[in-house]
N, C-alpha and C positions, 0 to 999 in steps of 0.2 A: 260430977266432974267439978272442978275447981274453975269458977268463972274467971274468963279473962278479963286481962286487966289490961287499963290505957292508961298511960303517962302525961295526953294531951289532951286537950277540950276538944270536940267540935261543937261548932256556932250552931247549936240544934233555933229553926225558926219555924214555931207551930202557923198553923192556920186558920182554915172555913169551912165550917159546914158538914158536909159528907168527910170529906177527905182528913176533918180536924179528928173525927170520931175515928177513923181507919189508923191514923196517927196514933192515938195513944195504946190500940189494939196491937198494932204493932209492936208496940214497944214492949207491952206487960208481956205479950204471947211468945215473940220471935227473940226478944234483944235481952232484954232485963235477966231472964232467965238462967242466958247462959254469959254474958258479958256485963262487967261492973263498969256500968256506959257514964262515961264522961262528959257532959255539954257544958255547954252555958247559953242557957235558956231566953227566946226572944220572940215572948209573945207574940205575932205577927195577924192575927184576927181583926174584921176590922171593927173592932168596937176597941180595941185596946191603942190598935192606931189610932183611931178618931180621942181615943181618950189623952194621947200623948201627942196631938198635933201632927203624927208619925214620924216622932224623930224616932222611936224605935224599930224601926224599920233602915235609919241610916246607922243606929248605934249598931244594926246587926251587919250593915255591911261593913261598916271599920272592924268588927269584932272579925270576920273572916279576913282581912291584912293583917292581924294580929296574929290568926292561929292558920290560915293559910287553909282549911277545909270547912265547909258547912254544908247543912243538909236543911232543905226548906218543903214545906209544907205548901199545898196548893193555892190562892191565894183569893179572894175578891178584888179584883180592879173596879171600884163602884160606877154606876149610872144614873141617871137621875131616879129612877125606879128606887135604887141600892139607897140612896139619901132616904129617901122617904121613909122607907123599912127600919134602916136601922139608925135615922133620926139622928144623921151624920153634920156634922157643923159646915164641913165641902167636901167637894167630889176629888178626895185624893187619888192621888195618882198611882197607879201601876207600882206594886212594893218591887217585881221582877225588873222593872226598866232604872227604879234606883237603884237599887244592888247592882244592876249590870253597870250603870252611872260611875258610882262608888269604886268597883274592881276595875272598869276598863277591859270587860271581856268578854270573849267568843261564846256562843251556845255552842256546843254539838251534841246534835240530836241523832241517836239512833235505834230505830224499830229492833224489838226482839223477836228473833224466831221462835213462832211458838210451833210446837207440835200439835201436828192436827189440821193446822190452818194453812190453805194455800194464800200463793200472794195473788193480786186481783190481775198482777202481770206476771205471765208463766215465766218471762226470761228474768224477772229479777230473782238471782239465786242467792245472791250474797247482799246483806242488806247495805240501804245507801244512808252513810250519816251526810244530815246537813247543819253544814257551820255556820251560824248566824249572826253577822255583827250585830252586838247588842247595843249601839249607842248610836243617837241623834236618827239623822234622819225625819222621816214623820211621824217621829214618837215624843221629839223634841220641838215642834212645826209650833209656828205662830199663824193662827187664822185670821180670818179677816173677811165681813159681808158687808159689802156694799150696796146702796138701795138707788145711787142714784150717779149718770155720767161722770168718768173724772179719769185722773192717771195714772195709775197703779207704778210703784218704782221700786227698785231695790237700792239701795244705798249703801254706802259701809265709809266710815269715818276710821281712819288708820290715827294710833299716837301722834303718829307724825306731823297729824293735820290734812293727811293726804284725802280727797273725798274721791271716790266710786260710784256713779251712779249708773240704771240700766232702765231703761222703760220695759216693763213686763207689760203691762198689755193696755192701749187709751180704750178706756170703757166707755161706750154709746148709752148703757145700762146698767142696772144692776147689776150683782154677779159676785164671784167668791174669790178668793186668793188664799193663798199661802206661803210663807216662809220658811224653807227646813236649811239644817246645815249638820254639818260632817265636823271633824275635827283632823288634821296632822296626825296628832301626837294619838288617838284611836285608828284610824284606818293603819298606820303603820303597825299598833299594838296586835290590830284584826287579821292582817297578813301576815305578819311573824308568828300568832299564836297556829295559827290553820297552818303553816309549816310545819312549826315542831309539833303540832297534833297528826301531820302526818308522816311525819320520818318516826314517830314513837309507836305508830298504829301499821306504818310497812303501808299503806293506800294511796293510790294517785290521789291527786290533788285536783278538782277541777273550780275555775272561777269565771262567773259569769255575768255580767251587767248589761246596761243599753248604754255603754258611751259612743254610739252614732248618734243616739239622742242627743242624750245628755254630754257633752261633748269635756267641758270641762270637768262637772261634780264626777261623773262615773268614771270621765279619763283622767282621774288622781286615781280611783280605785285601783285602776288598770296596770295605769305605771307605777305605783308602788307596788304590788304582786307582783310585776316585771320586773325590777328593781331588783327589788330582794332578791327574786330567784337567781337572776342573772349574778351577782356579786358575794350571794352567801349562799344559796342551797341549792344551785346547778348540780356540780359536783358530790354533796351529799345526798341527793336525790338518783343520781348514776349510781353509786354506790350503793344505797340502799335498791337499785331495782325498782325505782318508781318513777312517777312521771306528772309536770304539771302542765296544766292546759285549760286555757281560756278560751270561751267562744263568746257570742253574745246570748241572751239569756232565752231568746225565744228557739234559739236554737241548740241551743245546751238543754231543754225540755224535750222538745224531740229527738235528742241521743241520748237522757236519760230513760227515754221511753221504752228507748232498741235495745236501750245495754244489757248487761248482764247484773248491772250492781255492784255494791264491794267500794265503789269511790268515796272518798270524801267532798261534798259539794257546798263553795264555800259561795254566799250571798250576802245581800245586803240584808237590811236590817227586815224590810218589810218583807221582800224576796224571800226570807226567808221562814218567815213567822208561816206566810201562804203554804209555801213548796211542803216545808217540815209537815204540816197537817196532811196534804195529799199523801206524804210519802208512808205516814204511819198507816194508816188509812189504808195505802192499797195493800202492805202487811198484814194487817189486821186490823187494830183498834190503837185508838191514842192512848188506850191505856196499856196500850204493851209500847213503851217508848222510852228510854234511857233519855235524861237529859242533863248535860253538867257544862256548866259555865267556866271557861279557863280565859285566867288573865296571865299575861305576855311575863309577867313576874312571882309566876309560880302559885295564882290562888285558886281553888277549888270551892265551886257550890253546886249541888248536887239537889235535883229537883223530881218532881212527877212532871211530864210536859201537856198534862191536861187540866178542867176547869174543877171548879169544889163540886160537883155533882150533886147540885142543888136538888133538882126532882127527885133523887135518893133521899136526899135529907129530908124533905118533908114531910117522906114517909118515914122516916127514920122517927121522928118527932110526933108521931101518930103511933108509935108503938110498935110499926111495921119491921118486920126483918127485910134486909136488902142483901142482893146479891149484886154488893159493888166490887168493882173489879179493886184490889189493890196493890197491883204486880208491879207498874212503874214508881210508885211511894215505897215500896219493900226492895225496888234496884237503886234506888236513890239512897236509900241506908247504908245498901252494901256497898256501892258504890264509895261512899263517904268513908266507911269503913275500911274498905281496903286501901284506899287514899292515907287515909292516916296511921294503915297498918304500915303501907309504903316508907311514908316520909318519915317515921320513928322507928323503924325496924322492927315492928313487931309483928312476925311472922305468922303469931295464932291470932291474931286479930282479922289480919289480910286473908287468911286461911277461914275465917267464920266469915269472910263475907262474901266467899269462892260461895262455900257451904249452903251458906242462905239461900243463894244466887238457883244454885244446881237443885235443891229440896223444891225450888217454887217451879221449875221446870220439870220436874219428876211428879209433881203433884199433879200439875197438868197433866204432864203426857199419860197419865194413870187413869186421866177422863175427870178428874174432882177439878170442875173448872165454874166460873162462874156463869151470870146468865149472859152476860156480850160476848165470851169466847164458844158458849156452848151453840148460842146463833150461828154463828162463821163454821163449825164440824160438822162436816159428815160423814157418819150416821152423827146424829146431834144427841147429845147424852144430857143426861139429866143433870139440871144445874143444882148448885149449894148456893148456901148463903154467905155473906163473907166470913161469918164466924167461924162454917165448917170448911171455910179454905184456908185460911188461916190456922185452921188446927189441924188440917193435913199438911201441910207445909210445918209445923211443928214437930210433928209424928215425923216426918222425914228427916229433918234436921236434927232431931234429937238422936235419930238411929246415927249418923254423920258424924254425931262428934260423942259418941258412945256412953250415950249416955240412960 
């Protein structure tokens, strides 16, 4: 067949490890093959960030306001362990928390039904994405240990001259603190987007914080959700047949519990990082998990929502064959692909990445599954390695687009 062709770049950003090796398998086995693949390429390893101070890590998130889609590679967030290893100059930060920084935008994460696998909750039939504001919070948090009595205070000096001050807590002893903050111009970006992600998706909409607690930080969350809906998406939410609804969060857990699924559940920053793992989880595995980043003005980045699978890798580097799962890095392409099939009109691009989509679901469901889905079936079938999942999944796709 005559490879398809793209018009536009996506912001392709490799990674670490395990997941960096499934990356380029990817590409030669599934993409290359049959698509004349377009990026613009952005190292994202972290020796390459360590080597560039990781501005290339911000030059890739400008590059996706540029072209409006990228697709990203698993990543190393370092520890101090991660310094010493790979003999890093400091402990850079989170490449996923600056891209989100950078866009201004929502995760939504959602589990893929695999065949075979029950979910760990009988009533959840229809899977739950959860939307996660990707910005501030305790991602952006100033610490602070103290070793000895004193006054802990929050402050804020306005242009104006105006000053604020609050006593957080007069300490007897030592002890810890922190500083986190939110932004305006993001929490309204994070409501808007979880909107129109679900008038586009046809799903209720649910949001849930502790502003009993947190009375002020979580009641801006609150009333801007409220806000909006009430003045822009009431009516387009009646119309579409859906519905939004806020509870508090220990109790939006206990009705995600009961439900049936199918929601959109949209949280905070950390709220969400947590719940997102539970939810994949009781699905199946984080590596069956769609996950793509949407900012309020239209940009796309498309991710795996699990770690570089490092104890893979080691064996991987021992010579070992591994059977890594690589089903959420292979949604994350297609994903991106059909994004950019979308937004250019090109229908056999968005059509290869239906295709991709469905061959990796057919492969499973035929039993050619790796060793973390073969744990979860029963009767439990004999697992491959990823080389031979990857080239059943080929075998599949190849029949698909007739070739």
């Amino acid at each position: 067949m005559e490879k398809i062709k793209m018009t536009t770049p996506i912001v392709e950003m490799d990674g670490d490890e395990m997941t960096r090796v499934l990356w380029q398998m990817i590409k030669d086995e599934l993409l290359t093959p049959f698509v004349e693949l377009n990026t613009e390429y952005y190292d994202l390893g972290l020796v390459h960030r360590d080597e560039t101070d990781d501005q290339v890590t911000v030059d890739a998130g400008n590059a996706i306001k540029k072209y409006h889609v990228g697709v990203k590679c698993a990543t190393i967030t370092p520890n101090a362990q991660r310094m010493d290893e790979y003999h890093l100059k400091k402990m850079w930060k989170s490449p996923n928390g600056t891209i989100r920084g950078i866009l201004d935008g929502t995760v939504f994460r959602t589990p893929i039904p695999t065949p075979g696998i029950k979910t760990y909750i009988p009533s959840w039939t229809s899977p739950i994405t959860v939307a996660r504001h990707g910005y501030g919070d305790i991602y952006k948090d100033t610490e602070m240990r103290v070793t000895e009595p004193g006054v802990a205070e929050l402050v804020f000096t306005g242009e104006s001259g105006k000053v604020m001050r609050e006593t957080i807590y007069n300490f007897e002893c030592g002890g810890v603190l922190q500083g986190a903050y939110n932004k305006d111009t993001s929490i309204i970006s994070f409501a808007r987007s979880c909107f129109e992600f679900a008038l586009a998706e046809k799903k209720d909409l649910w949001f849930s914080t502790k502003d009993t607690i947190m009375k002020k930080y979580d009641g801006f969350f609150k009333k801007t959700f409220e806000d909006l809906y009430e003045n822009e998406y009431k009516e387009k939410f009646e119309k579409a047949g859906i519905t939004y609804f806020y509870t508090l969060i220990d109790d939006a857990v206990a009705r995600v519990v009961r439900s049936n699924g199918g929601m959109i559940w949209a949280l905070k920053n950390y709220d969400g990082d947590v719940m997102s793992d539970m939810i994949s989880t009781a699905f199946g595995s984080l590596a069956m998990m769609t996950s793509v980043l949407v900012s309020a003005d239209g940009n796309y980045e498309y991710e795996a929502a699990h770690g570089t699978v490092t104890r893979h890798y080691y064996r991987y580097l021992k010579g070992e064959k591994t059977s890594t799962n690589p089903v959420a890095t292979i949604f994350a392409w297609s994903g991106a692909l059909k994004k950019r099939g979308e937004l250019d009109g090109n229908e056999r691009l968005t059509q290869f990445g239906q295709f991709l989509e469905d061959a990796t679901m057919e492969t499973i469901a035929d039993g050619v599954v790796t060793g973390d889905l073969a744990a979860l079936m029963d009767p439990k079938p004999q697992s491959v390695t990823s080389e031979e999942f990857i080239g059943g999944i080929r075998e599949r796709l190849a029949k698909k687009l007739g070739c």
